[in-house]
C-alpha positions as CSV (number, residue, x, y, z in Angstrom):
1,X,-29.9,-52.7,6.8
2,X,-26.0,-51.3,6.3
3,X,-25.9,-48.2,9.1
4,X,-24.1,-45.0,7.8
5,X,-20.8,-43.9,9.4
6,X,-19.7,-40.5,10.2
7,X,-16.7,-39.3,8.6
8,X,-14.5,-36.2,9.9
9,X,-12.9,-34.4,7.6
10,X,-10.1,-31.9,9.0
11,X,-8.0,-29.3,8.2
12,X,-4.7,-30.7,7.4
13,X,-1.3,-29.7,8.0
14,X,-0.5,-27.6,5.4
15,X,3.5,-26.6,6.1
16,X,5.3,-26.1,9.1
17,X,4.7,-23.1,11.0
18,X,1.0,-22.9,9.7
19,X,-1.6,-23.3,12.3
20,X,-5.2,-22.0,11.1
21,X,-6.6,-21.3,7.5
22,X,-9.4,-19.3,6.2
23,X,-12.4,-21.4,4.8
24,X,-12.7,-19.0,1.4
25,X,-15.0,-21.0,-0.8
26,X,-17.0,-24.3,0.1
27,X,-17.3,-26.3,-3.3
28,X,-20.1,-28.9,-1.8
29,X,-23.4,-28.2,0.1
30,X,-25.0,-30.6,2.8
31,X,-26.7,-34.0,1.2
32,X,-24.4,-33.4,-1.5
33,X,-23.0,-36.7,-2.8
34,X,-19.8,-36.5,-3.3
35,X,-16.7,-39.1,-4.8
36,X,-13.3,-40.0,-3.7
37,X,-10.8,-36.7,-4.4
38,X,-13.3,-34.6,-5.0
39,X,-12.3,-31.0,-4.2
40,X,-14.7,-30.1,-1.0
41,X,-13.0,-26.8,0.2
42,X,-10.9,-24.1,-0.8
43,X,-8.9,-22.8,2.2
44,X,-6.1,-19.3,2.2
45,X,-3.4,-19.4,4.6
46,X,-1.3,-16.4,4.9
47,X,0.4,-16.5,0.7
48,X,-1.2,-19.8,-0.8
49,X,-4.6,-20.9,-1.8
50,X,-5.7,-25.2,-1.6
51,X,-8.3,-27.3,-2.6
52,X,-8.8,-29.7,0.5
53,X,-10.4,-33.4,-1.6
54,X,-12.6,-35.5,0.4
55,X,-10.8,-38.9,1.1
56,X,-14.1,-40.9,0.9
57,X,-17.4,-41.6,-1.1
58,X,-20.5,-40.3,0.7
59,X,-22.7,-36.9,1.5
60,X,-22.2,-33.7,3.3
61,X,-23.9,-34.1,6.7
62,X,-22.4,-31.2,7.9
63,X,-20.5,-28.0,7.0
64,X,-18.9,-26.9,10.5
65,X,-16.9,-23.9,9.9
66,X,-18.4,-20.9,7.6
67,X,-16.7,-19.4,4.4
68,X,-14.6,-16.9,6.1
69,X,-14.1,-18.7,9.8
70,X,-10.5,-19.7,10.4
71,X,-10.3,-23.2,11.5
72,X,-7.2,-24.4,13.2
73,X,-4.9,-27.7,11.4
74,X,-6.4,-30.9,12.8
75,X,-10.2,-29.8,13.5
76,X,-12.8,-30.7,11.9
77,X,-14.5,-28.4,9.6
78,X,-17.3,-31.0,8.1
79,X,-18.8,-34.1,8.4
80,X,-19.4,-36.8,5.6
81,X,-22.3,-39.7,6.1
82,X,-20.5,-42.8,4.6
83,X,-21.9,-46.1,3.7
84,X,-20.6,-48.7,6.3
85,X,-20.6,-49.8,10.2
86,X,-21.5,-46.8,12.1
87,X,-17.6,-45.1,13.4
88,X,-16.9,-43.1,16.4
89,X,-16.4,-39.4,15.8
90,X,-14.7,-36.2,17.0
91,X,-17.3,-33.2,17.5
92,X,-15.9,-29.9,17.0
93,X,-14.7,-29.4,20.4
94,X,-13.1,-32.7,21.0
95,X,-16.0,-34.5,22.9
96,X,-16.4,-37.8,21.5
97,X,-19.6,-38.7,19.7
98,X,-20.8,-41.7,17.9
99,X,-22.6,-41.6,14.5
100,X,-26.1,-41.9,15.5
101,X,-26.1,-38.5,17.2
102,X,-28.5,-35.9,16.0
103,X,-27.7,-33.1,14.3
104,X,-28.9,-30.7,17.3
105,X,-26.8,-32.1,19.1
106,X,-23.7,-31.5,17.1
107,X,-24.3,-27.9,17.0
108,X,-24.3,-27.4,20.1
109,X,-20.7,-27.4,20.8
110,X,-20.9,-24.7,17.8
111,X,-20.5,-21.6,20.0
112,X,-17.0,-22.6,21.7
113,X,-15.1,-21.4,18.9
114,X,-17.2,-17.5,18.3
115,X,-15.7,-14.6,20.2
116,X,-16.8,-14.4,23.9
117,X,-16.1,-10.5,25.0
118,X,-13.9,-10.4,28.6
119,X,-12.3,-13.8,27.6
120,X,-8.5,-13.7,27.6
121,X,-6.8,-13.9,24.5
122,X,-4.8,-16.6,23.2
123,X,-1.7,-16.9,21.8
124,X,0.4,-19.3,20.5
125,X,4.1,-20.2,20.2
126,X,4.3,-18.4,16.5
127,X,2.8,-15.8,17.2
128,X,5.1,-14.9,20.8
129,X,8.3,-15.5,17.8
130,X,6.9,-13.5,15.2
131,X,5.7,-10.4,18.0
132,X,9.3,-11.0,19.2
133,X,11.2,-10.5,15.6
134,X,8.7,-7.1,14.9
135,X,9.8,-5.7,18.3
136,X,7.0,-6.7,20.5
137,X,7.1,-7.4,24.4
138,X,4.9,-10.1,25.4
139,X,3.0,-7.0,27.8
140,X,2.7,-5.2,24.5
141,X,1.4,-8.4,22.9
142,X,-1.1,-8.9,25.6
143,X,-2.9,-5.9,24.3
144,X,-3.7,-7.4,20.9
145,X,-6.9,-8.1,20.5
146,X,-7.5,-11.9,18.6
147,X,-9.8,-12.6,16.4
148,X,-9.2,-16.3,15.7
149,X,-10.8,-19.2,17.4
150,X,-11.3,-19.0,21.0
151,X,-9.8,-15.3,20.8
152,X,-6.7,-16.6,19.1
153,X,-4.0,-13.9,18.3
154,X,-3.8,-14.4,14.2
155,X,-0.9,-12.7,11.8
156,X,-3.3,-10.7,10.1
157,X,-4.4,-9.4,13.8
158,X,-0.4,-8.9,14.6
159,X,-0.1,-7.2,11.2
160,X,-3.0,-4.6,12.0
161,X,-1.7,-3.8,15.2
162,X,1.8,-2.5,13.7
163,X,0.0,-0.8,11.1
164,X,-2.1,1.6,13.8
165,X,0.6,0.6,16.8
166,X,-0.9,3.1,19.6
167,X,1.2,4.3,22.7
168,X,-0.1,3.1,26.5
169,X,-0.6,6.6,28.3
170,X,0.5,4.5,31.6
171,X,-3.6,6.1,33.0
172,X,-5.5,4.0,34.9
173,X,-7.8,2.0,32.7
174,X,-5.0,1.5,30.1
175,X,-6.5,3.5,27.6
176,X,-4.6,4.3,24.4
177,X,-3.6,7.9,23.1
178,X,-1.8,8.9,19.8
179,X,1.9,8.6,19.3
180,X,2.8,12.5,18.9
181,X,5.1,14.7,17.6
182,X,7.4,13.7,14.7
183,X,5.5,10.2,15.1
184,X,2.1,10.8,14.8
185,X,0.0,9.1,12.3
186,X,-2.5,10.9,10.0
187,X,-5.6,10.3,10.4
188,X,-6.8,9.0,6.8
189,X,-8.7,11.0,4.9
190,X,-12.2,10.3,3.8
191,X,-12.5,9.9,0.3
192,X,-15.5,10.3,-1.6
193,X,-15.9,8.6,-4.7
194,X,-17.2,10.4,-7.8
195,X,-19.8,10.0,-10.2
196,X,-17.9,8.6,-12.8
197,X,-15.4,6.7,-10.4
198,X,-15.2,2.7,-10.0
199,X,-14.6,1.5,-6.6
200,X,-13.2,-2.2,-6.3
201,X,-12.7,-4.2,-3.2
202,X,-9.1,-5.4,-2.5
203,X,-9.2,-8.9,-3.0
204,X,-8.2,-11.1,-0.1
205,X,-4.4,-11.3,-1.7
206,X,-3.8,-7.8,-1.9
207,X,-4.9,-7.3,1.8
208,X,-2.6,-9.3,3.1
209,X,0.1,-7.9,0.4
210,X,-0.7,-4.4,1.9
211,X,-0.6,-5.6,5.5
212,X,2.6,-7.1,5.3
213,X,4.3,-4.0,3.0
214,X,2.7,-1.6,5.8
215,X,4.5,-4.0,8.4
216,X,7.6,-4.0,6.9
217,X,8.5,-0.6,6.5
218,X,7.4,-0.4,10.1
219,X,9.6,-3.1,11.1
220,X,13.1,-2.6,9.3
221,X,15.1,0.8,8.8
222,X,14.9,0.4,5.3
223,X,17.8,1.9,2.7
224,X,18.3,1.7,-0.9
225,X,21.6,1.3,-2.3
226,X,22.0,1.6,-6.3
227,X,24.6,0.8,-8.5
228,X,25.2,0.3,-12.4
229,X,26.4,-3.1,-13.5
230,X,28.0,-3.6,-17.5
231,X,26.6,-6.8,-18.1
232,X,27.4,-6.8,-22.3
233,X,29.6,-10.2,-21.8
234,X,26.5,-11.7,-20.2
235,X,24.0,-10.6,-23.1
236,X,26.4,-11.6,-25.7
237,X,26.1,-15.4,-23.9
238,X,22.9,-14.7,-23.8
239,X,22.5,-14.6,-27.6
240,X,25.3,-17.1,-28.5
241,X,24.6,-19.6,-26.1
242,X,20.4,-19.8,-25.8
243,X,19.6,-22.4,-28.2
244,X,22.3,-24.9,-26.9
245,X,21.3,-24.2,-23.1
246,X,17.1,-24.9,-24.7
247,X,18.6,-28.0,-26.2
248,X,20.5,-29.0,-22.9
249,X,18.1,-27.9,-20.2
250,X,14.7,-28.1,-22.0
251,X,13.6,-24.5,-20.9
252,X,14.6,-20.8,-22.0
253,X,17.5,-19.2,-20.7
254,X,16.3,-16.3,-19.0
255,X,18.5,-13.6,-16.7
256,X,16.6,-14.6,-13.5
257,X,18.4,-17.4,-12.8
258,X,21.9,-16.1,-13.8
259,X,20.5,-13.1,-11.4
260,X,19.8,-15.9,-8.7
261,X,23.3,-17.2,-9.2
262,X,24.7,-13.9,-8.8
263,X,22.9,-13.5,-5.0
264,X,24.3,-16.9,-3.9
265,X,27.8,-16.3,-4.5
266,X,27.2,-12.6,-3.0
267,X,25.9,-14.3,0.2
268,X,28.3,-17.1,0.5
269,X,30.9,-14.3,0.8
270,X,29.2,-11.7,3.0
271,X,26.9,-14.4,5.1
272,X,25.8,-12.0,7.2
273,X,23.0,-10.5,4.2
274,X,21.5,-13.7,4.8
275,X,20.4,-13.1,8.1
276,X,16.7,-12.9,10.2
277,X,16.4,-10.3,13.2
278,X,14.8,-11.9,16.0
279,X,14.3,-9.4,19.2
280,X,18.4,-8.3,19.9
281,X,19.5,-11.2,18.5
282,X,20.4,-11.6,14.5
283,X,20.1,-15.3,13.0
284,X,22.6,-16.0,10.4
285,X,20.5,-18.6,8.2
286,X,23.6,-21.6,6.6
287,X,20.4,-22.3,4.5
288,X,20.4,-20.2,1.0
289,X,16.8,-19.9,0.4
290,X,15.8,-17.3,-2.7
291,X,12.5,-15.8,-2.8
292,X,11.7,-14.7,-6.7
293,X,8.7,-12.2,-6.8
294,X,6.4,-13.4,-9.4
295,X,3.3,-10.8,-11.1
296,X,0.3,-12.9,-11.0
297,X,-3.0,-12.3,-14.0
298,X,-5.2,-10.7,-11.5
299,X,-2.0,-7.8,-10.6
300,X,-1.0,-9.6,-7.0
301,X,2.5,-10.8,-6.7
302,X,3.7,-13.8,-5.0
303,X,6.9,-15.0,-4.0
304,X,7.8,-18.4,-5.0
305,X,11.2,-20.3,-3.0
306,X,13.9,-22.3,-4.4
307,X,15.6,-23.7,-1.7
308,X,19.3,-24.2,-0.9
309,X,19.5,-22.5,-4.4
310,X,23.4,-22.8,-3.9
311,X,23.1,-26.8,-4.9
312,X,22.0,-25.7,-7.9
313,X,23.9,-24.6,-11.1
314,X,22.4,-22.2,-13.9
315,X,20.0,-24.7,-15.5
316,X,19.1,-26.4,-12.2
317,X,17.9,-23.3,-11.5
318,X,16.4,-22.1,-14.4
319,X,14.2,-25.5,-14.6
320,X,13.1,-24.9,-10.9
321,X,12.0,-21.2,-11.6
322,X,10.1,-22.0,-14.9
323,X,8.4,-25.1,-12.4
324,X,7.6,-22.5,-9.5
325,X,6.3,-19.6,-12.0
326,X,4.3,-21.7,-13.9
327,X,2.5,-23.6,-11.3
328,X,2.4,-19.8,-8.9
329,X,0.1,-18.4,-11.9
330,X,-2.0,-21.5,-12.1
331,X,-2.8,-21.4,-8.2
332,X,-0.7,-25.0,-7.9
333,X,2.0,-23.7,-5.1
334,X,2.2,-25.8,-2.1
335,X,2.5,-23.5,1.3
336,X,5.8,-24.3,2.1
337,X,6.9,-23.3,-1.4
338,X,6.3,-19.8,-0.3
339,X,8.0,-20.0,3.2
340,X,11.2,-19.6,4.3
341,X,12.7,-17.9,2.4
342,X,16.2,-15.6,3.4
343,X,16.8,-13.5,0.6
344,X,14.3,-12.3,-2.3
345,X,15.4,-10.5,-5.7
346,X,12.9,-9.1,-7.7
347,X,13.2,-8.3,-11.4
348,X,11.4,-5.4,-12.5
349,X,13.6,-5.0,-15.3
350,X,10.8,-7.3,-17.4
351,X,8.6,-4.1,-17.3
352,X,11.2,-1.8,-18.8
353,X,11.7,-0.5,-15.6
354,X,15.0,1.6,-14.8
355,X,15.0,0.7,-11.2
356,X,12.7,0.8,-8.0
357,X,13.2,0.5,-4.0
358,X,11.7,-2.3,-3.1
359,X,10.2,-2.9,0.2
360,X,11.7,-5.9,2.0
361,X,10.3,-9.3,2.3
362,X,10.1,-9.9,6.2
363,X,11.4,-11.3,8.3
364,X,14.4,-11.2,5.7
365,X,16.8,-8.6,6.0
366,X,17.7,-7.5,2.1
367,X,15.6,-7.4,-1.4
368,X,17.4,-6.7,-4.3
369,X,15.8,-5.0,-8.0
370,X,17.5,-6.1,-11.2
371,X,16.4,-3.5,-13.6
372,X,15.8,-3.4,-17.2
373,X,18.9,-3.5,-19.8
374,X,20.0,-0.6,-21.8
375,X,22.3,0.2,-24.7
376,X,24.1,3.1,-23.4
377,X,27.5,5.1,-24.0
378,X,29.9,4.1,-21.3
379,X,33.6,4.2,-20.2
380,X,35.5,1.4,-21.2
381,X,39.2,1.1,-20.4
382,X,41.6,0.1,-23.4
383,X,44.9,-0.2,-23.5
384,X,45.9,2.9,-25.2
385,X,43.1,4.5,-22.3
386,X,39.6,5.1,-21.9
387,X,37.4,5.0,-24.4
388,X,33.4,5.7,-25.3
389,X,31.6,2.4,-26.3
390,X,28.0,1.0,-26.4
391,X,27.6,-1.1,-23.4
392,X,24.6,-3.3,-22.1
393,X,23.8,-1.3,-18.5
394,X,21.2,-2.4,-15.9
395,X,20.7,-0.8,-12.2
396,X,20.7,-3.4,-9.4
397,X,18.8,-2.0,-6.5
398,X,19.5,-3.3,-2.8
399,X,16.7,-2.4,0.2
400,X,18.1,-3.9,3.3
401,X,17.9,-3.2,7.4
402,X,19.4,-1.1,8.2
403,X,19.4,-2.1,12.0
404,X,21.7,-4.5,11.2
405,X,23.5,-4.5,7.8
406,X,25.3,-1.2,7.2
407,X,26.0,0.7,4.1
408,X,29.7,-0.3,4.0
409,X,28.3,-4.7,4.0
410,X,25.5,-3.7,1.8
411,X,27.5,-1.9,-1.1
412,X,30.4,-4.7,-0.9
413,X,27.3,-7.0,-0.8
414,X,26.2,-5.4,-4.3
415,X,29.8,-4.6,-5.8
416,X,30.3,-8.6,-5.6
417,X,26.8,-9.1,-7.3
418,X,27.6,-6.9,-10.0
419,X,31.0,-7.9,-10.3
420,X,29.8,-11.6,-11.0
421,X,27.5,-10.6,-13.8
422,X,29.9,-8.2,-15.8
423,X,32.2,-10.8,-15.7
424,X,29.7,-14.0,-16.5
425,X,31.8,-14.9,-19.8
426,X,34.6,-16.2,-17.6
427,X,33.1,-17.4,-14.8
């Protein structure tokens, strides 16, 4: 008689920098027979959703982590019975076992990984670099309490902690006291919902969308600088030139990517927009990575990356955004497609909107709003003087850090942005 095998199926790496994931949804139960590539899990990690598909035929023998445990890359989170010589396993802590075990006995290493009060927390390189780039000493760190495996420090658990940072009264016993005066923090209010009110939970998504906005204005001295671009030549290419570019390029030709263009020839001459604070030290990325905030169905937003956008021209780009938007409303983004980026735009000119201050994308250091497009009556310098004309006008909008990019680098930072798109004709 053929003996089963134990398979172990673990969480793979899913990007660099990535660590643990959240177990959202498991798609199998245990004695579930399941085929080659069929979609087991679905796991979050901090921006991207995945389907993890089981790499052998077989059954579920064992689910090891819960739906909303956060496994770290390379454990096991379940086991698969496989037809074939028995095989030599991992158990969840490491220990090896060999597939005749029982299934009490595989449990047993189940409680290493729940939350032991008075054990010492963990953290891990990332973590120490991110606490680092939001301002955080490592004494200050040690005060975070973890809530991944083994007491693990986790982002989300770094997030919380800026968002209700407390002061150390220096008493004995370290307890915590309110920041006062000019910094205190209201207390929310309690809000009770009426009769004829419809409470929602906040999906999993728009958490982490609000941590990280809370975070951010936290983080970086934001500022907002505005200015008014004349952008007629590029709507008149617009209109002449759309059906060849289709023809050429096999996509629309939308403004995002001449937008895009615009930002990389803004950052190649002022470099230091495209820059990452880390502690006292600012990191002047050579790499041109562009974030492009994307409105998913269900009202989050997500920010795609096209990286080293400057080896790209116009339709390069344009094909890559089409790829990245499509694929970020159907869920099909790979992690480190939304990672790493250095400089985000955001156009919220889609939505008829004049212009915004948008909140910046940490840890970059500047966002910038392209607003809608209006006809409106504007100056226009002829050779016999100025003159009134109809003009194509949209408002660029630049948030940026103010702990390290001035208003003097930020508004020549936007001056050459604008300057590239009212004159796109002869570029």
């Amino acid at each position: 008689m053929e003996k089963k095998g134990k398979y172990e199926l673990v969480l793979p790496a899913m990007g660099e920098g990535i660590i643990e994931a959240t177990i959202t949804k498991w798609l199998v139960s245990v004695g579930q027979h399941i085929v080659k590539d069929q979609p087991l899990v679905e796991v979050a990690t901090d921006k991207v959703d995945s389907e993890i598909p089981s790499p052998v035929e077989g059954s579920i023998g064992k689910l090891v982590y819960r739906e909303g445990e956060i496994p770290k890359v390379g454990e096991v989170i379940a086991l698969i019975e496989t037809a074939g010589s028995a095989a030599e396993t991992l158990d969840i802590t490491g220990s090896r076992i060999s597939s005749g075990l029982a299934e009490s006995q595989v449990t047993t290493s189940a409680p290493a990984r729940q939350y032991k009060e008075g054990e010492e927390t963990q953290i891990t390189p990332l973590i120490r670099m991110l606490a680092k780039q939001r301002g955080i000493t490592s004494s200050e760190l040690s005060l975070v309490q973890g809530t991944g495996e083994g007491n693990t420090v986790t982002k989300d658990d770094l997030n919380q902690y800026l968002i209700s940072r407390p002061l150390l009264n220096g008493e004995s016993g370290n307890r915590f006291i309110p920041v006062k005066s000019a910094e205190t923090r209201a207390t929310p209010e309690i809000i009770n919902a009426g009769a004829d009110d419809e409470v929602i939970e906040m999906d999993r998504m728009r958490k982490i969308i609000a941590s990280h906005m809370t975070a951010s204005k936290q983080i970086a001295a934001h500022v907002t600088s505005f200015l008014e671009a004349d952008v007629t030549a590029l709507v008149k290419w617009r209109e002449t030139h759309k059906d060849e570019f289709y023809k050429n390029e096999g996509t629309k030709f939308t403004y995002t990517p001449v937008f895009i263009e615009a930002v990389v020839r803004a950052l190649k001459q002022f470099p230091r927009i495209n820059v990452t604070v880390a502690g006292d030290s600012i990191i002047i990325h050579k790499g041109i990575h562009i974030g492009v905030a994307t409105a998913l169905a269900d009202g989050n937003l997500i920010v795609p990356v096209i990286r080293n956008a400057d080896r790209e021209n116009i339709g390069g780009l344009a094909r890559r955004l089409t790829d990245l938007a499509a694929r970020a409303r159907n869920g099909g983004l790979l992690p480190e497609e939304v990672r790493g980026g250095t400089f985000t735009i955001t156009n919220i000119g889609q939505y008829n909107n004049l212009t915004g201050t948008p909140i910046i994308n940490q840890p970059e250091s500047a966002i910038l709003a392209f607003g809608t497009i209006l006809k409106k009556p504007w100056a226009v310098k002829t050779p016999e003087g100025y003159g009134v004309a109809v003009r194509d006008i949209m408002m660029l909008a630049l948030s940026y850090d103010h702990r390290v990019i001035d208003g003097a680098l930020g508004g020549s930072f936007l001056s050459a942005v604008a300057k590239y798109l009212e004159g796109f004709e002869n570029v």
